[in-house]
Backbone as JSON, one array per atom type, in Angstrom:
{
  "sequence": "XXXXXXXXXXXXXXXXXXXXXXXXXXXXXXXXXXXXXXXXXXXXXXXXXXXXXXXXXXXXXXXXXXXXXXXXXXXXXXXXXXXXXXXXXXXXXXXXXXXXXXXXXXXXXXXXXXXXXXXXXXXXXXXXXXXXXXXXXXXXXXXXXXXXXXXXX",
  "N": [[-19.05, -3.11, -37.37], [-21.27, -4.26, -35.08], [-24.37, -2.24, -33.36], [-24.38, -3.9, -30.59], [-22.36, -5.87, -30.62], [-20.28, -3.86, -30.28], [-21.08, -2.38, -28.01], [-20.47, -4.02, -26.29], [-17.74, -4.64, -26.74], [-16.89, -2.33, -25.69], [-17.56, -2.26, -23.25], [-16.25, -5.11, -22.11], [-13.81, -3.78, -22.66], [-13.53, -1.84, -20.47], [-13.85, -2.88, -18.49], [-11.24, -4.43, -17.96], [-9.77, -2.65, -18.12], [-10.63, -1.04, -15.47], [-9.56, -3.1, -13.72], [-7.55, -2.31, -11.88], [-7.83, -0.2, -10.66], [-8.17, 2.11, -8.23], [-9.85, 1.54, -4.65], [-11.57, 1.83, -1.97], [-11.23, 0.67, 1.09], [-12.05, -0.62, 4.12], [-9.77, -1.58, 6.94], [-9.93, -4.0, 8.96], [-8.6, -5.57, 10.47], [-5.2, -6.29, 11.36], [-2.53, -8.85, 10.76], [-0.27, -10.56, 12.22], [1.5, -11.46, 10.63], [1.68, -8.81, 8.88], [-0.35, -8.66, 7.29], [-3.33, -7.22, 5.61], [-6.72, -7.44, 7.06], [-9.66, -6.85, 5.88], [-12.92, -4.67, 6.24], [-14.52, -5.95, 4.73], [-13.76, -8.95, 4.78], [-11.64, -10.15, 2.81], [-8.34, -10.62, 2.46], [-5.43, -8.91, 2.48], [-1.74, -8.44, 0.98], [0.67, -6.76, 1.66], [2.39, -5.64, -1.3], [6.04, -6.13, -2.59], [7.09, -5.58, -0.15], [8.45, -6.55, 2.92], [8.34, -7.45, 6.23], [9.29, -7.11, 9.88], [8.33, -8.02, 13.36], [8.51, -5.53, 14.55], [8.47, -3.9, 12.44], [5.48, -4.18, 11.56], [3.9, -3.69, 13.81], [4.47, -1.57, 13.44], [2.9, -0.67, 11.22], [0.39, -1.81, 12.37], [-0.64, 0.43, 13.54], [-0.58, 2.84, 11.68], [-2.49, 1.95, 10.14], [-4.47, 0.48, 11.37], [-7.95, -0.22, 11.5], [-8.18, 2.06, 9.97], [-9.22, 3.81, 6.85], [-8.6, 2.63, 3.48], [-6.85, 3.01, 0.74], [-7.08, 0.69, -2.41], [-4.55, -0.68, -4.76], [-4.99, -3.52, -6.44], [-2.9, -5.9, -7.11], [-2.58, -8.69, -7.66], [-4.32, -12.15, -8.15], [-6.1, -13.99, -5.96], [-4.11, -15.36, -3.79], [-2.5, -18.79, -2.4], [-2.41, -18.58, 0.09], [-4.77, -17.33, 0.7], [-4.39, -14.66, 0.11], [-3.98, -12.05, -1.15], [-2.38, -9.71, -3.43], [-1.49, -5.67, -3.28], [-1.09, -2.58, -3.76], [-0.9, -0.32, -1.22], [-2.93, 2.5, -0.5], [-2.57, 5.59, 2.04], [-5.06, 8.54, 3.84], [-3.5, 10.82, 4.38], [-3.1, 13.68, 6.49], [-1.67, 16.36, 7.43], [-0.69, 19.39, 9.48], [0.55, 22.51, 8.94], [2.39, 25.05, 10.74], [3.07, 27.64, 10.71], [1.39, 28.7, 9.32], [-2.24, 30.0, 8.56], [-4.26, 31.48, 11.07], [-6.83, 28.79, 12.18], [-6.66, 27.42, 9.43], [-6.97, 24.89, 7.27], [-6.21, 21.51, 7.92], [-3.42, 20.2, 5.2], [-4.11, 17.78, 2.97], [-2.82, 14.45, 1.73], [-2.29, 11.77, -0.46], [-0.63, 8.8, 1.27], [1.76, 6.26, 0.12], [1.45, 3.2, 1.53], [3.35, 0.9, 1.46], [5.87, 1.77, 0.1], [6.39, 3.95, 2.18], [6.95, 2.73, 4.51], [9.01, 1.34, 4.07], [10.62, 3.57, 3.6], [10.79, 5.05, 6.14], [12.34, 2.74, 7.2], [10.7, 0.15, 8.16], [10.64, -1.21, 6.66], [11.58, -4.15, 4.41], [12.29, -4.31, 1.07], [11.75, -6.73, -1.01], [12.91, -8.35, -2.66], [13.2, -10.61, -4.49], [10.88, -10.53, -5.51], [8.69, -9.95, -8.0], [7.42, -6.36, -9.34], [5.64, -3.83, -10.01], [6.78, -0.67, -9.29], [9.03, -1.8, -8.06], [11.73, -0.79, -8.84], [11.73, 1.99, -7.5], [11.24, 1.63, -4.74], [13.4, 0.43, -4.34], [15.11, 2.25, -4.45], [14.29, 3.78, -2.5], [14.83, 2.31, -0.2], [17.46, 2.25, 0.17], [18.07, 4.53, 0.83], [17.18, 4.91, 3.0], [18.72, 3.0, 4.33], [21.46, 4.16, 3.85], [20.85, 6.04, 6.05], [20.91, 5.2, 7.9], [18.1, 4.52, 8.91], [15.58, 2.77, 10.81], [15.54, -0.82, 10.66], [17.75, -0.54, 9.58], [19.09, 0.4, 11.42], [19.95, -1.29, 12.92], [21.22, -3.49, 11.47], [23.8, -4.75, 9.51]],
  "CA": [[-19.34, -3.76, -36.1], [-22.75, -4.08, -34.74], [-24.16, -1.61, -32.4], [-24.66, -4.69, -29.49], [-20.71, -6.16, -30.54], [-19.19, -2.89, -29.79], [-21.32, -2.13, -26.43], [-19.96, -5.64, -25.65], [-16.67, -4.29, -26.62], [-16.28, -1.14, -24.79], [-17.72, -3.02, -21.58], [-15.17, -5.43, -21.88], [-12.38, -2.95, -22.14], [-13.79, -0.57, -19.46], [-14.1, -4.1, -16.96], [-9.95, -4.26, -17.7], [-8.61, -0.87, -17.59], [-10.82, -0.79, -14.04], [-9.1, -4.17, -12.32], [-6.27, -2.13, -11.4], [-8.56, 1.47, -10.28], [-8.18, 2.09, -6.61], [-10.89, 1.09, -4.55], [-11.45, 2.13, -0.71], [-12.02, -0.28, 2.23], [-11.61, -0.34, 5.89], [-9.2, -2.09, 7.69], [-10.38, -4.13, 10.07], [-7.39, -5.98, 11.6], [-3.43, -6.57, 11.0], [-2.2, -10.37, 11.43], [0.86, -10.94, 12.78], [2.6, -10.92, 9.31], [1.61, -7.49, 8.62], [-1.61, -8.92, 6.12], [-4.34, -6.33, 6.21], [-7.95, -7.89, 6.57], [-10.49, -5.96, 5.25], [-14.43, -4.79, 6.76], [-15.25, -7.7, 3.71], [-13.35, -10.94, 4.86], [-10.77, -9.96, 1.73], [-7.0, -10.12, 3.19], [-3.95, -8.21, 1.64], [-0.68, -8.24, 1.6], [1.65, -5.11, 1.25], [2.98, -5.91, -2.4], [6.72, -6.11, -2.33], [7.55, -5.34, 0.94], [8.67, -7.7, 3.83], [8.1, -6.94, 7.65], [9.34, -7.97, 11.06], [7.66, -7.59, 14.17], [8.72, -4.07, 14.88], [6.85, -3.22, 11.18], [3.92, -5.03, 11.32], [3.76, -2.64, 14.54], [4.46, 0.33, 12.82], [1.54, -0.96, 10.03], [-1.11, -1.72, 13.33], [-0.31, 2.19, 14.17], [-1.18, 3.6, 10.58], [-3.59, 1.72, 8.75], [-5.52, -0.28, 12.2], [-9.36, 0.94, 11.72], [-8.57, 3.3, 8.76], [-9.69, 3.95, 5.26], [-6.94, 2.37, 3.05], [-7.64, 2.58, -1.01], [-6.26, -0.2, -2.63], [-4.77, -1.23, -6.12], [-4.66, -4.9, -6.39], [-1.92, -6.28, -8.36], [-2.46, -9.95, -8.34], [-5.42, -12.83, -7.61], [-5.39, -14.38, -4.66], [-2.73, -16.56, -3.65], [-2.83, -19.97, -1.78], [-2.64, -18.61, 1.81], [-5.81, -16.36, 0.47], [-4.3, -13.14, 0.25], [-3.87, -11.1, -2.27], [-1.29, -8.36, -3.2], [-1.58, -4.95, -3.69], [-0.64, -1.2, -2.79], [-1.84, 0.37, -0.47], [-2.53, 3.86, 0.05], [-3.62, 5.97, 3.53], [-4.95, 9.37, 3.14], [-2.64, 11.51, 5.58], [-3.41, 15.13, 6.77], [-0.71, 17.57, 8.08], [-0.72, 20.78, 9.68], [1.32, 23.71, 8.37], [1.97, 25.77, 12.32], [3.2, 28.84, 10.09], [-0.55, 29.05, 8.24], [-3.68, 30.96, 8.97], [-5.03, 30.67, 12.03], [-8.26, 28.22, 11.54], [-6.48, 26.99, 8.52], [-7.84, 23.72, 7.91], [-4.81, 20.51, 7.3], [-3.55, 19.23, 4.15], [-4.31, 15.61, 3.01], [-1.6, 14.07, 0.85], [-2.2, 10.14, -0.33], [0.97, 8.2, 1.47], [1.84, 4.77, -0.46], [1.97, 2.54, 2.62], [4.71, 0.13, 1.19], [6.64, 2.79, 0.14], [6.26, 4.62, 3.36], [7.23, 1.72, 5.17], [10.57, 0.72, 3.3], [11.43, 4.82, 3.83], [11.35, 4.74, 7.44], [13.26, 1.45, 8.19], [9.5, -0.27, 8.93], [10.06, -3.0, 6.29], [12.47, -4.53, 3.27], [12.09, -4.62, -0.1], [11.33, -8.67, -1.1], [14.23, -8.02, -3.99], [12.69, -11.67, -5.81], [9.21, -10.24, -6.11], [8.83, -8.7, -9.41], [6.3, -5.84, -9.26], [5.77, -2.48, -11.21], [7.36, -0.46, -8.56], [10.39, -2.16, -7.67], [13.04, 0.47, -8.57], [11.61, 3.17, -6.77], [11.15, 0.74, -3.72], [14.92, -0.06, -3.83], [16.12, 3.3, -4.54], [13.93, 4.51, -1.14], [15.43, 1.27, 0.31], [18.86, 2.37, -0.38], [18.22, 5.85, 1.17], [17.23, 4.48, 4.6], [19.89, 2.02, 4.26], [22.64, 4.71, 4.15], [20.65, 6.91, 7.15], [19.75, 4.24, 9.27], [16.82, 4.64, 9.54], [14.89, 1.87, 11.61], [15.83, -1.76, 10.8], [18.92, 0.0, 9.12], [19.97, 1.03, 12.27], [20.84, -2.67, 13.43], [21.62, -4.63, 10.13], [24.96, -4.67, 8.96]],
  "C": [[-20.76, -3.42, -35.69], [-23.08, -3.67, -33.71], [-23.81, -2.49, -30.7], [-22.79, -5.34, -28.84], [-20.17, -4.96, -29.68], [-19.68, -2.35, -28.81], [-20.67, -3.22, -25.58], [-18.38, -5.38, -25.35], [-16.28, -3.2, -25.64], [-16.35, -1.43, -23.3], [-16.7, -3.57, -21.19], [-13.93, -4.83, -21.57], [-12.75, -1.94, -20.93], [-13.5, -1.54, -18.0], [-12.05, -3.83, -16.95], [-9.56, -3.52, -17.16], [-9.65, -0.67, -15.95], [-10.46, -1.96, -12.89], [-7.71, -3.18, -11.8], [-6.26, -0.41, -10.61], [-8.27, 1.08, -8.87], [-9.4, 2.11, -6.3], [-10.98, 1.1, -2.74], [-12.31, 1.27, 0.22], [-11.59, -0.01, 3.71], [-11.09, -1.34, 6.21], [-9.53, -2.43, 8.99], [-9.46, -5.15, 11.25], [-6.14, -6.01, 10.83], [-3.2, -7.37, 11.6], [-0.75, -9.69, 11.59], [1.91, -10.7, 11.26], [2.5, -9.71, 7.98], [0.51, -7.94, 7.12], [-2.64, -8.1, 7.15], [-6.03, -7.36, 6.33], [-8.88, -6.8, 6.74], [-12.41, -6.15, 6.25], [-15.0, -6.58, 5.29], [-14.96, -8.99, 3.27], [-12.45, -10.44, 4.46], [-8.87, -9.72, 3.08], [-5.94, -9.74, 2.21], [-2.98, -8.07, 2.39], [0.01, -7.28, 1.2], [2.08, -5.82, -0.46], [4.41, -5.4, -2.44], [7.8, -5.56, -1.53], [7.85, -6.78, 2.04], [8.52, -7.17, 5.47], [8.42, -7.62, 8.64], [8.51, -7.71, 11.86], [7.58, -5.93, 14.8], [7.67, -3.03, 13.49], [6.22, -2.88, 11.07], [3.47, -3.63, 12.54], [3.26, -1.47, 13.85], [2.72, 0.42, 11.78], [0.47, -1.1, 10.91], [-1.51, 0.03, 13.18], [-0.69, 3.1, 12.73], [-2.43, 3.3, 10.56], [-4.81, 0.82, 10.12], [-6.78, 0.44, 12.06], [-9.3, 1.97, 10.77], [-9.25, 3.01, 7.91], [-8.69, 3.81, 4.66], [-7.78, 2.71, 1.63], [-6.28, 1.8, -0.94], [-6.18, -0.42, -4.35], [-3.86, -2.03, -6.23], [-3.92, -5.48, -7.34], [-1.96, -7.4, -8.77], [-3.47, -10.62, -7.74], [-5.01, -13.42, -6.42], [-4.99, -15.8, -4.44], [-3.17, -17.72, -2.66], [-3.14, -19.67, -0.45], [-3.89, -17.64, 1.86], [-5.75, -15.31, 1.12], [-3.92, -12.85, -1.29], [-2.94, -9.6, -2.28], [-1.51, -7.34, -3.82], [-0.66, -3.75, -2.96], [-1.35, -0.7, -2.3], [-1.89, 2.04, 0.0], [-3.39, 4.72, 1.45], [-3.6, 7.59, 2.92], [-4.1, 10.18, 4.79], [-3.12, 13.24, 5.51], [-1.89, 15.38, 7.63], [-0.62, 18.78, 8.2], [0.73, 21.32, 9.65], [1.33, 24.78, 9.89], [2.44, 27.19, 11.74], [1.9, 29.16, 8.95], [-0.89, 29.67, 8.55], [-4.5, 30.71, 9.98], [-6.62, 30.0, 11.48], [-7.84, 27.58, 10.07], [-6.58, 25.34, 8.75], [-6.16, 22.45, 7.28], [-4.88, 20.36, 5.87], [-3.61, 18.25, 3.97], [-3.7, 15.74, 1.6], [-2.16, 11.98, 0.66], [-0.89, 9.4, 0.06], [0.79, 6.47, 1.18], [2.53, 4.12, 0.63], [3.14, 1.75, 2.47], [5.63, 0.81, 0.97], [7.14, 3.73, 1.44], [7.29, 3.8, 4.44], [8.7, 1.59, 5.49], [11.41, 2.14, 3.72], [11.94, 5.31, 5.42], [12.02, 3.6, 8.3], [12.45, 0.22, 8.52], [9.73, -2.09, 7.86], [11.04, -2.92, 4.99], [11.93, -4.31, 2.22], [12.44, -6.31, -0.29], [11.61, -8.36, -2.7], [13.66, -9.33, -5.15], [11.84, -11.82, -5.96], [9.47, -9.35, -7.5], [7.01, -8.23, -9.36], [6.86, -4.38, -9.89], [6.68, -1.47, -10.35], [8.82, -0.7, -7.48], [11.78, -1.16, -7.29], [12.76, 1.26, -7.53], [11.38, 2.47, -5.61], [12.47, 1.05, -3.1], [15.26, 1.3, -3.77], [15.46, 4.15, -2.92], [14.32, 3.54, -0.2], [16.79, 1.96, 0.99], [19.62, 4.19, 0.73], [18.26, 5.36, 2.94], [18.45, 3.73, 4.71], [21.57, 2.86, 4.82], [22.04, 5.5, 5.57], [20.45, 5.98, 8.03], [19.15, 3.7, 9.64], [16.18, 2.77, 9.38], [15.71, 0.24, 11.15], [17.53, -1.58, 10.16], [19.86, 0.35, 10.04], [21.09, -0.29, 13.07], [21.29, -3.76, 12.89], [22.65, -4.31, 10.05], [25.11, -4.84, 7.41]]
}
């Protein structure tokens, strides 16, 4: 292979294996059907999650004005959005620490997050890499309750 082919090559494969790298933007509003729009026009939608108005709420109240990273799972769709996951970076204080001890920051997978507190469904005839583990944190709220669990039957 010729040195120019295989710089051609490794480019190419380096452009792939990075459409799917996380990639950090700011959130600059939340529509009504819980689609994030982005500081750069760009709108996303949770990737197989579903949301009512109580949700979408809960999703103003995280991610409104944050720093989200994102890894985009598919091009964008007719209503020009685009689906991905989304992650927020979360801090939490430890009140048995060191005094002056500074928080931990944990990445929390907003769709995931979501589905665990009651905030939003699993969208069961999306097929996405994450599915199981969706349903099976589905499944958990489902038996506790928790939030839209509490008034479904």
């Amino acid at each position: 292979m010729k040195p120019v082919t295989r710089s051609l090559f490794f480019l190419s494969a380096g452009v792939c294996l990075l459409s799917g790298i996380l990639f950090a933007e700011m959130v600059t509003d939340v529509g009504g059907d819980g689609t994030l729009t982005l500081a750069d026009g760009k709108r996303v939608a949770l990737a197989g999650i579903h949301m009512d108005e109580d949700g979408v709420s809960v999703l103003r109240v995280l991610a409104g004005k944050q720093d989200v990273k994102l890894e985009m799972l598919s091009r964008e769709s007719p209503g020009g959005r685009e689906s991905a996951y989304v992650y927020l970076q979360s801090k939490s204080v430890k009140f048995s620490g060191k005094p002056g001890a500074r928080p931990s920051e944990k990445e929390v997978l907003l769709n995931e997050f979501l589905v665990e507190v009651g905030a939003a469904k699993v969208v069961e005839a999306q097929e996405f890499s994450r599915k199981d583990q969706f349903l099976k944190v589905q499944a958990a709220a489902k038996k506790k309750g928790e939030g839209v669990w509490s008034y479904v039957s």
